[in-house]
C-alpha positions as CSV (number, residue, x, y, z in Angstrom):
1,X,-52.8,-34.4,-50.4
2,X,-55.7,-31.8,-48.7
3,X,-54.7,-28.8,-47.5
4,X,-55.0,-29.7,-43.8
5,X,-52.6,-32.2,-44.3
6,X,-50.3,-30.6,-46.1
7,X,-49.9,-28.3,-43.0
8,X,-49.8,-30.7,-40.9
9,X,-46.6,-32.4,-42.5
10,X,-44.9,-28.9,-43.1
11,X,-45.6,-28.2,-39.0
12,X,-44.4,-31.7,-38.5
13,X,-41.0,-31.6,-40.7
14,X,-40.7,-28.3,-39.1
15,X,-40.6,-29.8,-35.7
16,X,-38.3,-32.5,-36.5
17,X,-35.6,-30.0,-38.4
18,X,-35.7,-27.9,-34.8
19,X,-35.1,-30.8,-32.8
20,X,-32.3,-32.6,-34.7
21,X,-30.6,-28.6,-34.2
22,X,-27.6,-28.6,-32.0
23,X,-28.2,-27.2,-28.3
24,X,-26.5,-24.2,-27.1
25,X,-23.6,-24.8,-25.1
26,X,-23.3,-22.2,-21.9
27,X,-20.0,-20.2,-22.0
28,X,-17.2,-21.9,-20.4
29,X,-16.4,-21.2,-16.5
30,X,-13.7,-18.4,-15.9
31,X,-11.6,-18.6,-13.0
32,X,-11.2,-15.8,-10.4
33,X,-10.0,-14.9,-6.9
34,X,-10.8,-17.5,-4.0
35,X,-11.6,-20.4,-6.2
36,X,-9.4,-23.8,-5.6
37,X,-7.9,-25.0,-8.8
38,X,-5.4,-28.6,-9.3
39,X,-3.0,-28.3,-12.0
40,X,-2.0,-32.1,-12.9
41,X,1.0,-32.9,-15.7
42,X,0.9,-36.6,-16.1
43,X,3.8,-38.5,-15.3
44,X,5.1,-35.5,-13.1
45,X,4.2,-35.3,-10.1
46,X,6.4,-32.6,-8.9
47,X,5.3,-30.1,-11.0
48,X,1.2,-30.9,-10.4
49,X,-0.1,-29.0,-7.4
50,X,-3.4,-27.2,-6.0
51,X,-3.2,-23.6,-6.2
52,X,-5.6,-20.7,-4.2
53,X,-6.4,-17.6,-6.8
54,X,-5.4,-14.5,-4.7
55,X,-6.6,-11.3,-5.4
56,X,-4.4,-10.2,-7.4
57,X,-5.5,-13.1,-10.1
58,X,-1.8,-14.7,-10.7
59,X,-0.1,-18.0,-9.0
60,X,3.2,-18.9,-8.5
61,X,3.9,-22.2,-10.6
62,X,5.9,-24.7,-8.7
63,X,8.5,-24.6,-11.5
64,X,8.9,-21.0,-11.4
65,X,7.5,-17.7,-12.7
66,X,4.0,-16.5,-12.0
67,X,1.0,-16.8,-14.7
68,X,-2.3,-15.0,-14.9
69,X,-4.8,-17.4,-13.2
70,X,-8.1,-15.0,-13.3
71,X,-10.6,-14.5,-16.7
72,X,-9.5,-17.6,-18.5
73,X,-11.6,-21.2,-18.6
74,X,-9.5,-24.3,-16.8
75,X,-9.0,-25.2,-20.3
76,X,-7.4,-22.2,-21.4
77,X,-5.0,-22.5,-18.1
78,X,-4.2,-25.7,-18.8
79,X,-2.9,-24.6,-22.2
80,X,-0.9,-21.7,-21.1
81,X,0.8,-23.9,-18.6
82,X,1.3,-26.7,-21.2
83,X,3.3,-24.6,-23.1
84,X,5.5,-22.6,-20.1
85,X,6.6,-26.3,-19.5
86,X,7.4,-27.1,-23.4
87,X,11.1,-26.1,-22.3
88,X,11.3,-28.5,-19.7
89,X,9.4,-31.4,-21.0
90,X,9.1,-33.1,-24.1
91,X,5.3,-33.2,-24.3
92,X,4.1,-32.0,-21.4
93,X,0.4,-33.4,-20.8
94,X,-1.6,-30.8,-18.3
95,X,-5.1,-30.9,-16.8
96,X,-6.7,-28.0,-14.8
97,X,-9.7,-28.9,-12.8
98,X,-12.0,-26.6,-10.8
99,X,-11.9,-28.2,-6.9
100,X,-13.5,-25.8,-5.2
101,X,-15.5,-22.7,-6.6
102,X,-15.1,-19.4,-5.0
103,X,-18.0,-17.9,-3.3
104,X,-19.6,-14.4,-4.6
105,X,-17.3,-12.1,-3.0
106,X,-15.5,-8.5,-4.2
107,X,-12.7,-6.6,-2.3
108,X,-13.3,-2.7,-1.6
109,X,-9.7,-1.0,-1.0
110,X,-8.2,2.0,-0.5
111,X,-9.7,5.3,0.7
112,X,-12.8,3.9,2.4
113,X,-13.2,3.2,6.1
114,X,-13.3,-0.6,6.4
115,X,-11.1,-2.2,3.4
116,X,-11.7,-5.4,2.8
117,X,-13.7,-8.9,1.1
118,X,-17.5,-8.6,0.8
119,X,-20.7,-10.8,-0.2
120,X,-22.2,-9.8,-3.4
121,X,-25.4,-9.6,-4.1
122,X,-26.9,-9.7,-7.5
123,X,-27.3,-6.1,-9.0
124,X,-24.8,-4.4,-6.6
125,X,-23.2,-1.1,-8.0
126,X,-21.0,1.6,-7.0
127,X,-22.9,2.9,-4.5
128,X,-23.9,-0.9,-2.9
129,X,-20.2,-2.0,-2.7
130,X,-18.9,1.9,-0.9
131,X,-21.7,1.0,1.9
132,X,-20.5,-2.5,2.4
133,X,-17.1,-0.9,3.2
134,X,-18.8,1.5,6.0
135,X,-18.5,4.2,3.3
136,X,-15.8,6.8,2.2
137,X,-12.9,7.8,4.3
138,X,-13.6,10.6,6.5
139,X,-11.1,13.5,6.6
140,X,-10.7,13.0,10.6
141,X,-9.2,10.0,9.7
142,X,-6.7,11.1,7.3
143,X,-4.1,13.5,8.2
144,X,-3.8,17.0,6.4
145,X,-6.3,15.7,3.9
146,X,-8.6,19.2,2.9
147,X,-11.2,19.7,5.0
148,X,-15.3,19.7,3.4
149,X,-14.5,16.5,1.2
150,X,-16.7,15.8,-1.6
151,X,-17.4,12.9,-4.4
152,X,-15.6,14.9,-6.8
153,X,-12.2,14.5,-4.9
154,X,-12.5,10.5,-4.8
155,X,-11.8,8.4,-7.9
156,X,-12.9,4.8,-8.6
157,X,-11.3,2.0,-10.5
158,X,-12.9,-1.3,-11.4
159,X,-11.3,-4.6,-12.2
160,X,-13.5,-6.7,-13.7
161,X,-11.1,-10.1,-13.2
162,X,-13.2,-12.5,-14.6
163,X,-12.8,-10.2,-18.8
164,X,-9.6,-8.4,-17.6
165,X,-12.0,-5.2,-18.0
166,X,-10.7,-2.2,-16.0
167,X,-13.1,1.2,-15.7
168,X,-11.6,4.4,-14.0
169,X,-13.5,7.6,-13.8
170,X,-14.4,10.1,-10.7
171,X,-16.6,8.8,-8.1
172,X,-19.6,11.7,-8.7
173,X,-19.7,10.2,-12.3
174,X,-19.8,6.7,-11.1
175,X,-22.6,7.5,-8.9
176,X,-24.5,9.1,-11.7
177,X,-24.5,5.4,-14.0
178,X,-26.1,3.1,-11.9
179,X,-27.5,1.7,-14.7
180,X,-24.0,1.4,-16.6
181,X,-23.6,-2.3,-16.6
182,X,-20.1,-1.5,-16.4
183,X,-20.3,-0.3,-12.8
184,X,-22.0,-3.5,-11.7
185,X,-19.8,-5.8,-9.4
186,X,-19.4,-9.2,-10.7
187,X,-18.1,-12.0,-8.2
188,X,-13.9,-11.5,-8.0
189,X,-14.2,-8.0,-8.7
190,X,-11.6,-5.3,-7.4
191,X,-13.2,-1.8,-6.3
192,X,-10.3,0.8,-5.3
193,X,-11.1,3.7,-4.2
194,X,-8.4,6.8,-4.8
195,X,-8.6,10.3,-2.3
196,X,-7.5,12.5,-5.4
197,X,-6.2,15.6,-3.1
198,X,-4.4,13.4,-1.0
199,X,-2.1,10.1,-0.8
200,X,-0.3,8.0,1.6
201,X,2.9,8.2,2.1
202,X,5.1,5.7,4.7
203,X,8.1,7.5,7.0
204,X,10.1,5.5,9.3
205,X,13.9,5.9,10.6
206,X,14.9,8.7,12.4
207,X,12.2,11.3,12.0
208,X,10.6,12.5,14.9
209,X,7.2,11.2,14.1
210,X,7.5,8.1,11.8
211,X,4.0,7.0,10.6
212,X,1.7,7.3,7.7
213,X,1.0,10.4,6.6
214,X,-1.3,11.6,4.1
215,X,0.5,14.1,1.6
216,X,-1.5,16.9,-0.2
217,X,-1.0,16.5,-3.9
218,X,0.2,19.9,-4.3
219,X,2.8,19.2,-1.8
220,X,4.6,15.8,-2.2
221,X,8.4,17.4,-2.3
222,X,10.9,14.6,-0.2
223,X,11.4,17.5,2.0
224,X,8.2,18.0,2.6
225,X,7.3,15.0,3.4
226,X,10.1,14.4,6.1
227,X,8.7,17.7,7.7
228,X,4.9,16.5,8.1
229,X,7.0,13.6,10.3
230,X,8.5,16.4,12.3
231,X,11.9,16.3,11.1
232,X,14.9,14.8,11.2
233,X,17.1,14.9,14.6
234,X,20.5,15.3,14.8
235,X,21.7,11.8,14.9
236,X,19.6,11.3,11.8
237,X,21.9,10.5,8.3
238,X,20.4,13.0,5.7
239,X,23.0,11.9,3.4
240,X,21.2,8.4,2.7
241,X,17.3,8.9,3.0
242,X,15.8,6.3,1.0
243,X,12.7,6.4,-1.0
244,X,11.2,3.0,-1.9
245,X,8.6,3.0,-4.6
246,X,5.6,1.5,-4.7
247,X,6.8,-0.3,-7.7
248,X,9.8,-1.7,-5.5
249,X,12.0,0.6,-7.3
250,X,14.4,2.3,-4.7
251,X,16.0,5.9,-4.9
252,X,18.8,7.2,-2.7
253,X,18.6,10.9,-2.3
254,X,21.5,13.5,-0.4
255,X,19.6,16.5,1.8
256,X,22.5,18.0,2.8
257,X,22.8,20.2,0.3
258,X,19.3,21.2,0.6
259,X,18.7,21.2,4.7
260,X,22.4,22.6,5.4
261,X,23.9,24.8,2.4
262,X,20.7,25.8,1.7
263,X,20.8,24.7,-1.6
264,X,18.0,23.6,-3.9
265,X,18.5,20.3,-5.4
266,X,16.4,17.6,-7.8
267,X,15.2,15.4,-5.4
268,X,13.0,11.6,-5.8
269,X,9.6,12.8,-5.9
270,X,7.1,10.6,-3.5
271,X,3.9,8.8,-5.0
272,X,1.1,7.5,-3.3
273,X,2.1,4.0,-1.4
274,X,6.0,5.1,-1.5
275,X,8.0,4.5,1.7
276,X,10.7,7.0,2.9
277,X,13.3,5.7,5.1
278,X,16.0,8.2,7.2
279,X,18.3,6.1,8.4
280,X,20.4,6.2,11.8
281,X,23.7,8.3,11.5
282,X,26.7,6.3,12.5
283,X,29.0,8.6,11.4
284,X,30.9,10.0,14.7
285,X,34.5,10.0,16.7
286,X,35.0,9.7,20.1
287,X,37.5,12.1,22.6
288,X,38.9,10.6,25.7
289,X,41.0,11.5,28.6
290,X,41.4,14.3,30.3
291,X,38.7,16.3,29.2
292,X,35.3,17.8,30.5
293,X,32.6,15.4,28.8
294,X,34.7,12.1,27.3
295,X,33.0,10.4,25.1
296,X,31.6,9.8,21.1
297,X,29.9,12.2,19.2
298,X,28.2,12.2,16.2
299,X,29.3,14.2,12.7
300,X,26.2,15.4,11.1
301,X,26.0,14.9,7.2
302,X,27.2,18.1,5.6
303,X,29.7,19.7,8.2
304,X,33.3,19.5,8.9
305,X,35.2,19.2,11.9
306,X,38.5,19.4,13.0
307,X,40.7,18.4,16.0
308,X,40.2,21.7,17.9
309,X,36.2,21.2,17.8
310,X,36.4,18.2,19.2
311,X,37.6,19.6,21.7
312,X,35.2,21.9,22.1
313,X,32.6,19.8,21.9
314,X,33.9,17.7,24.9
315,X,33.9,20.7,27.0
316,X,37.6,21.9,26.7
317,X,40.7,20.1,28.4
318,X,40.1,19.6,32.4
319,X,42.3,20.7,34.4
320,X,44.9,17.9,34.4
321,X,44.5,17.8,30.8
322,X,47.5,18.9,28.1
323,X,46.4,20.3,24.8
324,X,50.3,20.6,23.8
325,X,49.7,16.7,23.3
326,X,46.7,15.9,22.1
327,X,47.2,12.7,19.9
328,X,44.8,10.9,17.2
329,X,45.0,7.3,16.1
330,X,43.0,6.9,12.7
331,X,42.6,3.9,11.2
332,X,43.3,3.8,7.3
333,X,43.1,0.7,5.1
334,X,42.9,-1.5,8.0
335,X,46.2,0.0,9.3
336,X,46.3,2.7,12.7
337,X,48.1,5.2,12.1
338,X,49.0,8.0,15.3
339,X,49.6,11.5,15.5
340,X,50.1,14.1,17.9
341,X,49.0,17.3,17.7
342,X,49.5,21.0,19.5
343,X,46.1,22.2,19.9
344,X,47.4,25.1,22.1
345,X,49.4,26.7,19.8
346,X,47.1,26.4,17.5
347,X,44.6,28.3,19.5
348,X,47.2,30.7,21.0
349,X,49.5,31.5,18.0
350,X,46.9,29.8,15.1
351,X,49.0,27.5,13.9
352,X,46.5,25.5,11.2
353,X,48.6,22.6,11.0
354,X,48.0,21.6,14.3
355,X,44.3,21.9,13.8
356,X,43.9,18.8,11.1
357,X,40.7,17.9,9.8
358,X,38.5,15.0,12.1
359,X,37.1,12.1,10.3
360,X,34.4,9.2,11.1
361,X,36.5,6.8,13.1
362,X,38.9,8.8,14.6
363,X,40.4,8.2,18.4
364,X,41.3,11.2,20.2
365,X,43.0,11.8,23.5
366,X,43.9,14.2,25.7
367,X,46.7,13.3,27.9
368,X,47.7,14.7,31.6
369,X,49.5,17.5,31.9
370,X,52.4,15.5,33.1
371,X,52.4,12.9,30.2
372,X,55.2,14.0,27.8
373,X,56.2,11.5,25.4
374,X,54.3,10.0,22.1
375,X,54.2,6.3,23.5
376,X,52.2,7.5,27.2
377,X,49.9,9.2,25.1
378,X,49.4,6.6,22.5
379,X,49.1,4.0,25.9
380,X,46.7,6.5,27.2
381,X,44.6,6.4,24.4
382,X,44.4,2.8,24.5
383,X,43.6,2.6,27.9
384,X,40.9,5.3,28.0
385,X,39.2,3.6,25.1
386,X,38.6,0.6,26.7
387,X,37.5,1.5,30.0
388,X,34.9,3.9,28.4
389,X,33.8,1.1,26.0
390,X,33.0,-1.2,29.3
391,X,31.2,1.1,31.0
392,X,29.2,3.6,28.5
């Protein structure tokens, strides 16, 4: 064989060995937000359905319990899900097929102006996705957030959904790797955006200002939040604030100590997203009869009263009224019970057992001077209630 041909056959066998090679297969499709997916078990229809991804990459299985729907190939689904319904089937036979792809969005949340879904274009960083969402959020806009913010005080995190990859660092760094092809958006991506010096917090109830409030970091005491809403008034129950987590974990805290004995106590402490609650005080009794201002009256969390405050509080006996008299009907275990009291020896002579202590619930009246035995007073009482329930 020449040496021309020799060449030629090793060129030739070298062709032939490259084209009997097996092609590369692309990598497999991985699901993420937005895209359409049918889950199909064979032979069941009622546990086969079509699922939306949401953003937060998980769906809610018609069977029950939630699974991670976002960096995985239908394939890989479809095996997850085969073997969450091992314990209910026998041999469970599942397909997962792509019905509609999502287009190339990414959210932007948090501390930016306009929060939201956006397009993607190819090659999109940091900076590219923070302009899409109108920029950061401006100081005007958040309340007693420090004035002269800067890049430094914002923080960034990334969820790549499609690999499960998350990147955290402050927003000046992320600015600084454009090039970092970590800090590129990729289609079903998650940008949050964190004011570090500041967080919200949620108030509602009975504060004088309920709202949203952002809270400095170095000042996210219970209390202190309750005073950026202005305070609690006085029909407000400071025994029973709730603080609901962001987590959905709940805490019950008691300010009284704090707000009336002036005591310092371990209270919740308040993260960012939490929401406090003061709720309505319904704690109060009511004085009828012949007095100055009848009516009920609230019992704020943390103070006692007794019989001869009540009085007091509905401006003293008129002057038919007869505080040698005054009785009380208290209900206890579902069962009234009715005493009478001398109020005016008790003020005159200061008698303290005929100043008793006043609980939630209580009914008190003040009979007319000319009312003299228990069962006119009692009537009285009766009477007087339910005329001033018709017409408050």
């Amino acid at each position: 064989m020449g040496l021309l041909a020799s060449v030629a056959f090793v060129l030739l066998n070298g062709f032939l060995m490259q084209s009997q090679s097996p092609a590369v297969s692309p990598p497999p499709y991985l699901l993420g937000p937005e895209d359409v997916i049918s889950v199909d078990v064979l032979r069941h229809p009622e546990f086969s359905a079509e699922y939306i991804i949401p953003p937060n990459g998980s769906i809610e299985l018609l069977f029950g319990g939630s699974i991670k729907a976002t960096g995985v190939s239908v394939t890989d689904l479809a095996s997850q899900i085969r073997t969450r319904l091992k314990s209910r089937l026998l041999k469970p036979e599942v397909t997962v097929s792509l019905k509609i792809m999502r287009i190339n969005r990414f959210y932007v949340l948090g501390d930016v102006k306009v929060s939201g879904v956006y397009d993607l274009k190819p090659g999109w960083g940091i900076a590219e996705a923070l302009s899409s969402a109108s920029g950061l959020l401006q100081d005007t806009q958040a309340r007693e957030a420090p004035t002269g913010l800067q890049q430094k005080d914002f923080a960034i995190r990334l969820e790549h959904v499609a690999t499960g990859k998350v990147v955290e660092m402050p927003l000046d760094q992320a600015l600084q790797q454009s090039d970092n092809p970590d800090l590129k958006i990729q289609p079903g991506d998650i940008l949050r955006v964190t004011l570090l010096a500041s967080f919200p917090v949620y108030v509602t109830g009975k504060v004088r200002a309920p709202g949203m409030y952002r809270v400095r970091a170095d000042s996210v005491g219970l209390l202190a939040v309750i005073a950026q809403a202005g305070g609690t008034p006085e029909d407000a129950s400071i025994k029973n604030v709730r603080v609901i987590h962001a987590n959905g974990q709940e805490e019950v805290a008691d300010l009284s100590p704090d707000l009336v004995l002036g005591q310092s106590t371990k209270l919740p402490s308040v993260g960012s997203g939490d929401m406090v609650i003061v709720p309505d005080l319904i704690s109060r009794f009511s004085i009828l009869g012949y007095v100055n201002r009848p009516g009920f009256y609230p019992m704020l969390d943390g103070h006692t009263y007794q019989l001869s405050d009540a009085v007091s509080y509905a401006g003293g006996a008129s002057k038919r009224g007869r505080l040698a008299r005054v009785g009380i009907i208290r209900t206890v275990n579902g069962v009234q019970q009715q005493r009478i009291y001398d109020v005016g020896r008790f003020l005159h002579k200061g008698d303290l057992t005929q100043n008793p202590m006043i609980v939630a619930g209580d009914m008190i009246y003040v009979p007319e001077t000319n009312a003299i035995d228990s069962s006119s007073i009692i009537g009285g009482i009766a009477a007087a209630a339910l005329v001033y329930y018709y017409t408050k």
